[in-house]
Backbone as JSON Lines, residues from 0, in Angstrom:
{"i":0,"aa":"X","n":[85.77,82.1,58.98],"ca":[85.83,83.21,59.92],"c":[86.08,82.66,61.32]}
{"i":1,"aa":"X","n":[86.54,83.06,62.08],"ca":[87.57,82.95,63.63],"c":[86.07,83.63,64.33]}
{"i":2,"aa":"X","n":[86.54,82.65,65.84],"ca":[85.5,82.5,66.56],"c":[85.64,84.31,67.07]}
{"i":3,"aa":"X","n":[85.14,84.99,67.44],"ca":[84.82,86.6,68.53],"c":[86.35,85.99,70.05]}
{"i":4,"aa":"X","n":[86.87,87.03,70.05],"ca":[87.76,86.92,71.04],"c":[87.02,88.1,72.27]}
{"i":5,"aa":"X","n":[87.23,87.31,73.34],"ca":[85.82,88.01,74.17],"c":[86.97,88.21,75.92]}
{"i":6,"aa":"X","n":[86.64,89.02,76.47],"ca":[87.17,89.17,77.56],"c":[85.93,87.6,78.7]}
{"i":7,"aa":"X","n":[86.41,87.56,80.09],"ca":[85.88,86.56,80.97],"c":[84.2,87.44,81.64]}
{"i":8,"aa":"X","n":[84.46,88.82,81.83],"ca":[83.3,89.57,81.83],"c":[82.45,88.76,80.8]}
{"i":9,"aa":"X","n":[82.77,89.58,79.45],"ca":[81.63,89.58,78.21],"c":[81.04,88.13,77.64]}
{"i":10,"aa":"X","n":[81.69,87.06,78.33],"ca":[81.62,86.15,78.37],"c":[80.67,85.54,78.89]}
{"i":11,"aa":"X","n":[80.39,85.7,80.12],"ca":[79.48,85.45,81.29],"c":[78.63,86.35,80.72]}
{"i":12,"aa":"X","n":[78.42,87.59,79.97],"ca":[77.26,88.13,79.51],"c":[76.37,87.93,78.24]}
{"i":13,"aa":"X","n":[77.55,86.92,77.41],"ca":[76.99,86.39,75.71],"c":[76.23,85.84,76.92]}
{"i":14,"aa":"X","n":[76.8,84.6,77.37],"ca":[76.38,82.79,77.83],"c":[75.01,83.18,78.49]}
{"i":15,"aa":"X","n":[74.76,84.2,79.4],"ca":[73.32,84.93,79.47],"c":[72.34,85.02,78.3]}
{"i":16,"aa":"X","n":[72.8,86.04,78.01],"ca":[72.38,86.18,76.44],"c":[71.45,85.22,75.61]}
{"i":17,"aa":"X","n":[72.67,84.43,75.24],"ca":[72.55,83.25,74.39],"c":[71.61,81.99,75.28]}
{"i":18,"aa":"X","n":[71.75,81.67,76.4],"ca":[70.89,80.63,76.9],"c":[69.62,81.26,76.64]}
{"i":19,"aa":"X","n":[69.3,82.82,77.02],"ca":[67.8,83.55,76.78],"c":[67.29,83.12,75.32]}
{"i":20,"aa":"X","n":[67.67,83.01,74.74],"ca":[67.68,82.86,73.12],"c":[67.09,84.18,72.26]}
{"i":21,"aa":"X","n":[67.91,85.18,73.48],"ca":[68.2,86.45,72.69],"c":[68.15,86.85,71.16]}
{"i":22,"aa":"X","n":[67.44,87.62,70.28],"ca":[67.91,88.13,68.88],"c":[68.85,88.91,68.84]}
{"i":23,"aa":"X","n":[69.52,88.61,67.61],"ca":[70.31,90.27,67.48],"c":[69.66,91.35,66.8]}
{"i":24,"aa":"X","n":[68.13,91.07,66.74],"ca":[67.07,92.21,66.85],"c":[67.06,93.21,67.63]}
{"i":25,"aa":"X","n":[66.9,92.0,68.96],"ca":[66.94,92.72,70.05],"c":[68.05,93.46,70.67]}
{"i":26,"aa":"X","n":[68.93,92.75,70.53],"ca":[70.49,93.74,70.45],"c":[70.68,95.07,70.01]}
{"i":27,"aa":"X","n":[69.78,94.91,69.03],"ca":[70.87,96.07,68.03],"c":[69.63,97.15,68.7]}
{"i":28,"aa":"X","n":[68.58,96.8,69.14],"ca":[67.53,97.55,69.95],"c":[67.99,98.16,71.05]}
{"i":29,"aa":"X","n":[68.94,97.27,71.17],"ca":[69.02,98.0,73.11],"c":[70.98,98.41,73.0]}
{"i":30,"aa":"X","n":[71.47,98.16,71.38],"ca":[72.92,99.01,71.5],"c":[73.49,99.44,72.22]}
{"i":31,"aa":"X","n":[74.13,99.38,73.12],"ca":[75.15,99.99,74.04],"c":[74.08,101.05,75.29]}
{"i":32,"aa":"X","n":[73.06,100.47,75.74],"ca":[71.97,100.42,76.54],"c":[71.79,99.64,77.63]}
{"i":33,"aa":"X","n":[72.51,98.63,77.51],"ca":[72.95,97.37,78.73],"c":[73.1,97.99,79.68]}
{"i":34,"aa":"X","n":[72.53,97.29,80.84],"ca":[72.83,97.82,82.22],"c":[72.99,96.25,83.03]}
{"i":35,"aa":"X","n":[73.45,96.05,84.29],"ca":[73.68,95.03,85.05],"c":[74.55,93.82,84.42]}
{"i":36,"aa":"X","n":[73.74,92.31,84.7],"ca":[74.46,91.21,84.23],"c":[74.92,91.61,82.69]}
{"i":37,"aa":"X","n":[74.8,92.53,81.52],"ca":[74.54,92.43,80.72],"c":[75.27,93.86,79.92]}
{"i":38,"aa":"X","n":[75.8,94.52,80.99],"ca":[76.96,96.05,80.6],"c":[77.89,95.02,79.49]}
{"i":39,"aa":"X","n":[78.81,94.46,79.88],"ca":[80.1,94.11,78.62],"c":[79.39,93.86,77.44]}
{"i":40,"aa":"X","n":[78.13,93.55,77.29],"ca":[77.72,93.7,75.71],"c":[77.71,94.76,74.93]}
{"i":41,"aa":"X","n":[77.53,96.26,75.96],"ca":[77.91,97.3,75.32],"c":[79.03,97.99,74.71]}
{"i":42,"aa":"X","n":[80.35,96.94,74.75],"ca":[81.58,96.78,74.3],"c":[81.37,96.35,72.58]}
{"i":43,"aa":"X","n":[80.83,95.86,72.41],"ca":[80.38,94.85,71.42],"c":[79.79,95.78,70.27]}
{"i":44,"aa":"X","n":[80.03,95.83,68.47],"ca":[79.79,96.54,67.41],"c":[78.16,95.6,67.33]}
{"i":45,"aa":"X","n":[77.61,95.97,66.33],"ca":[76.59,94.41,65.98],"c":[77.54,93.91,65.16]}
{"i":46,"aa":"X","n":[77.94,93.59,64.08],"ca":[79.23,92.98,63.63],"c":[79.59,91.7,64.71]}
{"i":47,"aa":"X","n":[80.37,92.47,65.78],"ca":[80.53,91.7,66.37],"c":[79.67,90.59,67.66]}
{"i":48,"aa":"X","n":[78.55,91.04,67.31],"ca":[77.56,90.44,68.15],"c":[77.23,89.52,67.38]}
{"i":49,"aa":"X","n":[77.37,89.76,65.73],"ca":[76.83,88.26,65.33],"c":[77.83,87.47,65.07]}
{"i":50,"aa":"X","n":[79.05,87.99,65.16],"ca":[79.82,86.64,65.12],"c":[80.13,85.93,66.07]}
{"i":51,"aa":"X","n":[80.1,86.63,67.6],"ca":[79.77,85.51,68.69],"c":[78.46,85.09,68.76]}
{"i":52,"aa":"X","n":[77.25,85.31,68.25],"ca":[75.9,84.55,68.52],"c":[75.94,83.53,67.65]}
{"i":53,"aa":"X","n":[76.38,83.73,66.03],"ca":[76.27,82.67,64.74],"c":[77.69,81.8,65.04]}
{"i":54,"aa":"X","n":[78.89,82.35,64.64],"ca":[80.06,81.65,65.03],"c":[80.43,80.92,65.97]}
{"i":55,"aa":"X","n":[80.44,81.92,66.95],"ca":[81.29,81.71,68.54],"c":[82.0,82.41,68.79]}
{"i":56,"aa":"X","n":[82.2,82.1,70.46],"ca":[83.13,83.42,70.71],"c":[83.89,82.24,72.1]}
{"i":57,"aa":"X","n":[85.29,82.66,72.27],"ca":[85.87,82.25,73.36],"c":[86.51,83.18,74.1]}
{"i":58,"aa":"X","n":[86.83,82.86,75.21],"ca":[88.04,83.67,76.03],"c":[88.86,83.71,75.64]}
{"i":59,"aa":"X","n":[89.61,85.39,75.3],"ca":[90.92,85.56,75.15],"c":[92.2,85.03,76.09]}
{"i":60,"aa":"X","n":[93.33,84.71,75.71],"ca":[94.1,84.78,77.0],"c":[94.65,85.97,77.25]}
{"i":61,"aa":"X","n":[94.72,85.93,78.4],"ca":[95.11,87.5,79.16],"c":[96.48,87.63,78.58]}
{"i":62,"aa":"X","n":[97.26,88.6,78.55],"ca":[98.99,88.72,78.19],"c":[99.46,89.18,79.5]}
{"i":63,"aa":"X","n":[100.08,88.45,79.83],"ca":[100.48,88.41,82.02],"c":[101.99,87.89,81.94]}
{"i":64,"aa":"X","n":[102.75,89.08,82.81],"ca":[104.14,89.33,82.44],"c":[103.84,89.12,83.74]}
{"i":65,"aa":"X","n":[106.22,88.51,84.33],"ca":[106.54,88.47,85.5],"c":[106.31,89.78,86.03]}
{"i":66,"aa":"X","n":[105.56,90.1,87.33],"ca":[105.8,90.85,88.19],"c":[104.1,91.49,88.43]}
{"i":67,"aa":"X","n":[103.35,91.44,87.51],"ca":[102.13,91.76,87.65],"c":[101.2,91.66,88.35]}
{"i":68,"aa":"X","n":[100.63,91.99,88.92],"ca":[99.28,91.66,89.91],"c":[97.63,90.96,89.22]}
{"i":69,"aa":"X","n":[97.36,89.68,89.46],"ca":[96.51,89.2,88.55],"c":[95.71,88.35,89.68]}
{"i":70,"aa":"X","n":[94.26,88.09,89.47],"ca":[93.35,87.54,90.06],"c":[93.03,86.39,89.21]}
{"i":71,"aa":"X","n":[92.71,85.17,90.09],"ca":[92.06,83.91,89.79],"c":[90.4,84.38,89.39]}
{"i":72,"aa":"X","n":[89.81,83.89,88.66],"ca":[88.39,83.85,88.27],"c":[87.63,82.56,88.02]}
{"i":73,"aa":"X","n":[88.32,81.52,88.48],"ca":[87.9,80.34,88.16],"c":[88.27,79.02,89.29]}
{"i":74,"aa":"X","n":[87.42,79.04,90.31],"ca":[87.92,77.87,91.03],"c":[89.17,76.84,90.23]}
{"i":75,"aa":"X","n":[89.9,76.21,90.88],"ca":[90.55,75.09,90.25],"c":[90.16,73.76,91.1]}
{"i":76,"aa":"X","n":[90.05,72.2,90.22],"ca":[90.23,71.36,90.86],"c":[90.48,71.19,92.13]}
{"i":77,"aa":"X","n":[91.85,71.26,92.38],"ca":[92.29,71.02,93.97],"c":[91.56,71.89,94.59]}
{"i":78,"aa":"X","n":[91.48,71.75,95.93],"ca":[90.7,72.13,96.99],"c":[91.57,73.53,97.82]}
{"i":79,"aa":"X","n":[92.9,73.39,97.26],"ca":[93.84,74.32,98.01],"c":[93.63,76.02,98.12]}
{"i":80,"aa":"X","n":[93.55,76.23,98.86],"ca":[93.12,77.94,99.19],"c":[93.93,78.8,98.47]}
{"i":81,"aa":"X","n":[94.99,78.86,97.69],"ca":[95.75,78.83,96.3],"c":[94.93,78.65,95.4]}
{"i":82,"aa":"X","n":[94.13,78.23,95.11],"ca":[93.12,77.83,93.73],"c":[91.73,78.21,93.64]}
{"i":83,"aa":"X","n":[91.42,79.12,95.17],"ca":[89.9,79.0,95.3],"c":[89.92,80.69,94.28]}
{"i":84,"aa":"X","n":[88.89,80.72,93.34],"ca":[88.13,81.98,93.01],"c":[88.84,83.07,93.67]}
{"i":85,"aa":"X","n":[88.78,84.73,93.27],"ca":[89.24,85.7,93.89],"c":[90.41,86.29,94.22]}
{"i":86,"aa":"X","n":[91.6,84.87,94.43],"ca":[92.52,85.04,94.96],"c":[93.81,85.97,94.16]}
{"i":87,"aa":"X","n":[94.18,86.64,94.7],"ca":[94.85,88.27,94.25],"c":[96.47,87.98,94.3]}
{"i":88,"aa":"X","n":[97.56,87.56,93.39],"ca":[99.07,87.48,93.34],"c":[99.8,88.14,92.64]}
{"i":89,"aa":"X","n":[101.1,87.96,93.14],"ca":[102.0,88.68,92.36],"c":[102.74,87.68,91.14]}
{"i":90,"aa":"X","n":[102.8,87.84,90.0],"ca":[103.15,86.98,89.1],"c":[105.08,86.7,89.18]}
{"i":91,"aa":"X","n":[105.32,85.32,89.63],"ca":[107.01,85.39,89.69],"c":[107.27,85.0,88.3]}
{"i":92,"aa":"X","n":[106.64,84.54,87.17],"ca":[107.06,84.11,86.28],"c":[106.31,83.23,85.49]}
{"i":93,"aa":"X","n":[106.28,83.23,84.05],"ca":[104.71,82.62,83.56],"c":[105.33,81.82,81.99]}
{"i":94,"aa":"X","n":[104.79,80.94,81.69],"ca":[104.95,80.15,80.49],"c":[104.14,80.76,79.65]}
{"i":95,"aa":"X","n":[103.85,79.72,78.51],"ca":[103.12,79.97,77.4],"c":[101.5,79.82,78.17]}
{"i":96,"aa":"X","n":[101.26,79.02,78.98],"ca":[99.79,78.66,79.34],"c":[100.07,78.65,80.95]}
{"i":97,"aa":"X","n":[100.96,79.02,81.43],"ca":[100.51,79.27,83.01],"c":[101.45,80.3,83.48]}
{"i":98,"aa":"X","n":[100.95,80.63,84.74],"ca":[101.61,81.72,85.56],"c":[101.95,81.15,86.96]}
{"i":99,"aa":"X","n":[102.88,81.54,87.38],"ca":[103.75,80.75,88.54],"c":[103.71,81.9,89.71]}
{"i":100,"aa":"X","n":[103.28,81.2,90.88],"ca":[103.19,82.36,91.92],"c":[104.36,82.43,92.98]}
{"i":101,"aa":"X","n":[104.58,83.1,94.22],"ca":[105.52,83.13,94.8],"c":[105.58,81.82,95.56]}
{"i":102,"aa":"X","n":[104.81,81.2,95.42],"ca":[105.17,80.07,96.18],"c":[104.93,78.75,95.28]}
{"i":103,"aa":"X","n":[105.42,79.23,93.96],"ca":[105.77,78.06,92.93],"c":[104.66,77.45,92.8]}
{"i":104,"aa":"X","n":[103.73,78.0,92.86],"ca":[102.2,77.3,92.5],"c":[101.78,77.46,90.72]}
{"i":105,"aa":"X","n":[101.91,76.75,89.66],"ca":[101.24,76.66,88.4],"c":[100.16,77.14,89.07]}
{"i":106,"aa":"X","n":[99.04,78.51,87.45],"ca":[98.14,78.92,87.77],"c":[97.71,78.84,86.38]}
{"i":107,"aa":"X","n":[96.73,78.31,85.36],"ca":[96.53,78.38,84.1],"c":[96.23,79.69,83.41]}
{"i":108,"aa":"X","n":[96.89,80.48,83.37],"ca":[96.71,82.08,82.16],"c":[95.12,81.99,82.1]}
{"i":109,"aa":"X","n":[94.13,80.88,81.58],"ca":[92.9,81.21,81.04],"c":[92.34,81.39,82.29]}
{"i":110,"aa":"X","n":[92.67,81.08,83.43],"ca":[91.83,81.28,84.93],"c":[92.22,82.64,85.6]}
{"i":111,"aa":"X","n":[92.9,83.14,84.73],"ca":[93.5,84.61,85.38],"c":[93.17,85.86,84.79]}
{"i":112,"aa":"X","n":[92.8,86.91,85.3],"ca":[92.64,88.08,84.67],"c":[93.9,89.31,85.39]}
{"i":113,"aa":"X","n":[93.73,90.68,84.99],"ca":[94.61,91.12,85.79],"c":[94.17,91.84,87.25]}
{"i":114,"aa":"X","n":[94.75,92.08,87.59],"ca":[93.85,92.33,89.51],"c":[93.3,94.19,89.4]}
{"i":115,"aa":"X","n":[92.39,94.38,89.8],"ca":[92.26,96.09,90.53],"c":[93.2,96.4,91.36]}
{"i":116,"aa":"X","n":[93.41,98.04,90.99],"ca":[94.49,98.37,92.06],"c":[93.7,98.28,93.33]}
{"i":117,"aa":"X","n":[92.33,98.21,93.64],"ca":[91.78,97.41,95.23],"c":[92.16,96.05,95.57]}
{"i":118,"aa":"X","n":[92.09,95.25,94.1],"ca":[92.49,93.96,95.08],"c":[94.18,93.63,95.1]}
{"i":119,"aa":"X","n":[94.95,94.54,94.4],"ca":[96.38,94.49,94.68],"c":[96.47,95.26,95.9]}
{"i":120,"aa":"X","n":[95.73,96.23,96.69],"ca":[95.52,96.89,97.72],"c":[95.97,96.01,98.96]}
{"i":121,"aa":"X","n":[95.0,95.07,98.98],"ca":[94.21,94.1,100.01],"c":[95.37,93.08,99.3]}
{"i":122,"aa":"X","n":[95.91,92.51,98.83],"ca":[96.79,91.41,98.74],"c":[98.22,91.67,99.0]}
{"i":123,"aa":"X","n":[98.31,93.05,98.6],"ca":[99.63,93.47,99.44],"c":[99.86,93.71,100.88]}
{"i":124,"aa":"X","n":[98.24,93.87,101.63],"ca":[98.41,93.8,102.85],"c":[98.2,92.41,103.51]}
{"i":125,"aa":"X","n":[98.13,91.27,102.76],"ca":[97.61,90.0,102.87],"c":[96.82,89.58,103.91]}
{"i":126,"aa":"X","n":[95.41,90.42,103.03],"ca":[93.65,90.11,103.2],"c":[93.26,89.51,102.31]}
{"i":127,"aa":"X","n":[93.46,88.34,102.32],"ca":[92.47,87.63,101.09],"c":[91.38,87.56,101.48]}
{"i":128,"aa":"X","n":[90.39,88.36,102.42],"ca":[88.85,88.4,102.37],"c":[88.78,89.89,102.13]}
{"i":129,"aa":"X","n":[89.97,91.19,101.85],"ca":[89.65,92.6,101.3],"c":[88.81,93.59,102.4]}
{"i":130,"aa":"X","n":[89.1,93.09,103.53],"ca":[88.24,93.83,104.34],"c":[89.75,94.15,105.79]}
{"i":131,"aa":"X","n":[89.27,95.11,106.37],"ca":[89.73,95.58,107.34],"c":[89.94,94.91,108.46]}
{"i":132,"aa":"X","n":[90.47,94.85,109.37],"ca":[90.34,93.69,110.75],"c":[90.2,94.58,112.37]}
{"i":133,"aa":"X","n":[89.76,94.13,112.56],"ca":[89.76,94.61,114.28],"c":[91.22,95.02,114.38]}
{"i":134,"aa":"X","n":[91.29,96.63,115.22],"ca":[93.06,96.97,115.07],"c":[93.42,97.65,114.36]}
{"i":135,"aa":"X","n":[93.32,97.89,112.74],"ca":[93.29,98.76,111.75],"c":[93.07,100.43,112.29]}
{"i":136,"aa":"X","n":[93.87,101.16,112.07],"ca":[93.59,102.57,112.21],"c":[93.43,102.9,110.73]}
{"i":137,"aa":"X","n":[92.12,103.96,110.39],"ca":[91.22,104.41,109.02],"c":[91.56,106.07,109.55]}
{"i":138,"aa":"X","n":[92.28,106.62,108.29],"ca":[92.27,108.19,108.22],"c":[91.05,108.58,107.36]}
{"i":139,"aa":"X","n":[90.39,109.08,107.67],"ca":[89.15,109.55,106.51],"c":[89.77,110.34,105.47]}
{"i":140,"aa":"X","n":[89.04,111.07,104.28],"ca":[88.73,111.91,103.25],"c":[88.82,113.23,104.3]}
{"i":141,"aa":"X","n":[87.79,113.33,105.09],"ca":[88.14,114.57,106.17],"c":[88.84,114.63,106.81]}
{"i":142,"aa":"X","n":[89.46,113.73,107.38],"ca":[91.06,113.94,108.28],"c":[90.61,112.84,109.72]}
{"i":143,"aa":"X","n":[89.5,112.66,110.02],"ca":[89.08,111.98,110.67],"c":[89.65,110.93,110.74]}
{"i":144,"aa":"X","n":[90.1,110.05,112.14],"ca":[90.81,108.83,112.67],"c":[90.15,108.45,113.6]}
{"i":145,"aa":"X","n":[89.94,106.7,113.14],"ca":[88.92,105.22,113.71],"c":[90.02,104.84,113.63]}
{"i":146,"aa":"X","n":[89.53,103.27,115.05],"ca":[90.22,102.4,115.9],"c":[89.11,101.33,115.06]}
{"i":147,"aa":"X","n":[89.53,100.49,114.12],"ca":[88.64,99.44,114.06],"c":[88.41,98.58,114.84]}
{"i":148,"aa":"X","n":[86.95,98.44,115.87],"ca":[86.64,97.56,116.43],"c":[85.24,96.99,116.27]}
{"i":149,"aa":"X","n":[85.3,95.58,117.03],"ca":[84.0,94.95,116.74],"c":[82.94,94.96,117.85]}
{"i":150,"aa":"X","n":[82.32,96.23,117.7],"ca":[81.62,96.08,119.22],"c":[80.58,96.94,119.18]}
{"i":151,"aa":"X","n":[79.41,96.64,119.61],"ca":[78.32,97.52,119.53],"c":[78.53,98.69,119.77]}
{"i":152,"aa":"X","n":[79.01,98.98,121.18],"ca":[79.71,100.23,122.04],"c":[80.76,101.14,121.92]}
{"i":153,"aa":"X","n":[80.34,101.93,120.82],"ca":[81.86,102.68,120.58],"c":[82.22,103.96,121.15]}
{"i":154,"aa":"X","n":[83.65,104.47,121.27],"ca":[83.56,105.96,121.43],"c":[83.58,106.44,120.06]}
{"i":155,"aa":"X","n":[83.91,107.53,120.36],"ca":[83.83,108.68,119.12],"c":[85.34,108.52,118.12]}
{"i":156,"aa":"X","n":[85.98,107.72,118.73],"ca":[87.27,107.51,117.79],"c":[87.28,106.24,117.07]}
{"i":157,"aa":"X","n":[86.12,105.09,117.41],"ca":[86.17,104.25,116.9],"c":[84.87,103.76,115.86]}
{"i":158,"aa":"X","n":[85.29,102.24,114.94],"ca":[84.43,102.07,114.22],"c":[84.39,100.79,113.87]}
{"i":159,"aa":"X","n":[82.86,100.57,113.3],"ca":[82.93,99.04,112.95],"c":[83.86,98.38,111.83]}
{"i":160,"aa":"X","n":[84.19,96.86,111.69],"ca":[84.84,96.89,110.35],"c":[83.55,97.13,109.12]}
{"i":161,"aa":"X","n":[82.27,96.78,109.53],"ca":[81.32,97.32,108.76],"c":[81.29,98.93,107.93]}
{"i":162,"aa":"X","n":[81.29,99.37,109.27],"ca":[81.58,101.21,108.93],"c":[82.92,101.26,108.24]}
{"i":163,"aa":"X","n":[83.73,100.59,108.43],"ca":[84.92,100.75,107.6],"c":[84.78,100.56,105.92]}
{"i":164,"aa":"X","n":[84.38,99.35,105.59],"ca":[84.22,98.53,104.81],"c":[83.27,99.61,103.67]}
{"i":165,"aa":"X","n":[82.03,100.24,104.59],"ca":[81.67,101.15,103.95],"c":[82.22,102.38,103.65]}
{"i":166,"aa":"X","n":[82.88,103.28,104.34],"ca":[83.45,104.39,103.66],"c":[84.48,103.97,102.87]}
{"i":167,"aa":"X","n":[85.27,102.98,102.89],"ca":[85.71,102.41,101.27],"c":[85.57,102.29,100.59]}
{"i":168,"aa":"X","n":[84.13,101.97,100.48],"ca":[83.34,101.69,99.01],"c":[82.83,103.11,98.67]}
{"i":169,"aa":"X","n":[82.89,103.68,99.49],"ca":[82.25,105.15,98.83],"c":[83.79,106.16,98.13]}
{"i":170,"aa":"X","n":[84.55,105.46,99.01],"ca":[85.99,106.04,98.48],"c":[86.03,107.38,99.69]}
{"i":171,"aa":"X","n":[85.73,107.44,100.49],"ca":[85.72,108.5,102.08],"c":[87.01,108.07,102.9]}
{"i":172,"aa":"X","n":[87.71,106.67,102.52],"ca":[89.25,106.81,103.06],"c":[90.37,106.97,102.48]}
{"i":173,"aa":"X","n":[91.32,107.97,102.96],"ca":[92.67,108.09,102.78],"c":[93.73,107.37,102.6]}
{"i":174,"aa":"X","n":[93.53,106.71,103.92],"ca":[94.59,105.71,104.29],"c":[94.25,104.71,105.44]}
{"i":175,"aa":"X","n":[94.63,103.7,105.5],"ca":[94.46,102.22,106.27],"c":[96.13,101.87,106.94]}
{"i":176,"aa":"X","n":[95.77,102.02,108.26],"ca":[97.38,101.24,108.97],"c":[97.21,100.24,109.82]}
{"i":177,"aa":"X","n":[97.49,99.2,109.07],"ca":[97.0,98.26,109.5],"c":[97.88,97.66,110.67]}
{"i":178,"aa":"X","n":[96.54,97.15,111.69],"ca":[97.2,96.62,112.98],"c":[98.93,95.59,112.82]}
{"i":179,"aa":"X","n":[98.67,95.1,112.04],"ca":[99.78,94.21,111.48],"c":[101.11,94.08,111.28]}
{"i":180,"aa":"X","n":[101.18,95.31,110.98],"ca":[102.6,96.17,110.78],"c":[102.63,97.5,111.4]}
{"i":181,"aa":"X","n":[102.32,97.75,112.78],"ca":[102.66,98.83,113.4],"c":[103.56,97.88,114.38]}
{"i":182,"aa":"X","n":[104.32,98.86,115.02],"ca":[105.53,98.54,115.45],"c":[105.17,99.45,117.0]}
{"i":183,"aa":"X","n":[105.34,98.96,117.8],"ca":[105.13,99.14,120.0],"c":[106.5,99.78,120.0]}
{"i":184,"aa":"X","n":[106.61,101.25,119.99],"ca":[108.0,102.23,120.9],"c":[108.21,101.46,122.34]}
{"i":185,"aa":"X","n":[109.51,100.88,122.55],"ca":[109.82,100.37,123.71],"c":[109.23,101.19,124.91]}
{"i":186,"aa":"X","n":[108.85,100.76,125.72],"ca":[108.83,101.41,127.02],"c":[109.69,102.38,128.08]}
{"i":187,"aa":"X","n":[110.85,101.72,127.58],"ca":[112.31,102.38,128.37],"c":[113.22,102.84,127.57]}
{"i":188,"aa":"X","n":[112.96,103.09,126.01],"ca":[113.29,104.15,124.9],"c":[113.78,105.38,125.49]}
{"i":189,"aa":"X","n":[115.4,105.6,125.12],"ca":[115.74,107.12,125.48],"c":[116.65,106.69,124.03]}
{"i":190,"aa":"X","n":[116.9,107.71,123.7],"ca":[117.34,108.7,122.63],"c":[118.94,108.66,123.66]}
């Protein structure tokens, strides 16, 4: 019998699991009941819980086509900011065991998963820390428009990248224009 083919989540939640020296007593007790470090087990039949606890179980490889949006999950060796954890790309083209980024960087398939449309969000605006910057104009859910700034002292049109950061996560923004790509109407502009 073939080892359990396991996503990089459910993975990190056996290896929990299994260091506890968990039963599948206790498993089949708490069936699709998981909450926290320990939700992707509720993916899992008992069937298949005992063939990753008795057998084994490994990481699947992801199936990652040119053009896709896919996240690193695994530091690499080199030290290069290209390789650190998190990092959010567009796939130019991929072998049997790696994926090639726009700037011709090998990336190993098993260190990759595929990205959230948040962190293809934030990598298309190229934030590799996913957060807003001083400058950013935020349309709210209500229609409401912030000046992202960093400053204790605000008026009524502006906001922290904190306050930002939070009505994102609640899902309260519309839209983000980022300082970055707005474009200054000449001064002496006539038509």
């Amino acid at each position: 019998m073939n080892k359990l083919q396991v996503t990089a989540e459910q993975a990190k939640a056996l290896d929990l699991f299994v260091s506890k020296g968990t039963s599948l007593e206790t498993f089949t007790a708490f069936h699709k009941g998981y909450r926290n470090n320990y939700s992707p087990l509720n993916a899992f039949s008992i069937d298949q819980m005992a063939v990753a606890k008795f057998i084994g179980y490994e990481i699947e490889k992801p199936k990652i086509k040119a053009g896709e949006w896919v996240t690193r999950i695994r530091e690499a060796s080199n030290e290069s900011s290209n390789f650190r954890a998190g990092v959010t790309f567009q796939v130019n083209r991929t072998t049997d065991i790696t994926a090639v980024d726009q700037n011709e960087k090998y990336h190993a398939i098993r260190s990759l998963r595929h990205a959230t449309p948040v962190e293809i969000f934030w990598a298309e605006l190229n934030r590799p820390d996913q957060m807003p910057v001083v400058g950013d104009v935020v349309l709210t859910t209500d229609g409401e428009v912030f000046r992202v700034r960093d400053l204790r002292h605000l008026n009524s049109s502006e906001c922290t990248i904190q306050d930002a950061l939070r009505w994102i996560e609640r899902g309260s923004v519309k839209n983000i224009y980022p300082v970055d790509s707005r474009k200054e109407v000449p001064k002496n502009a006539k038509s």
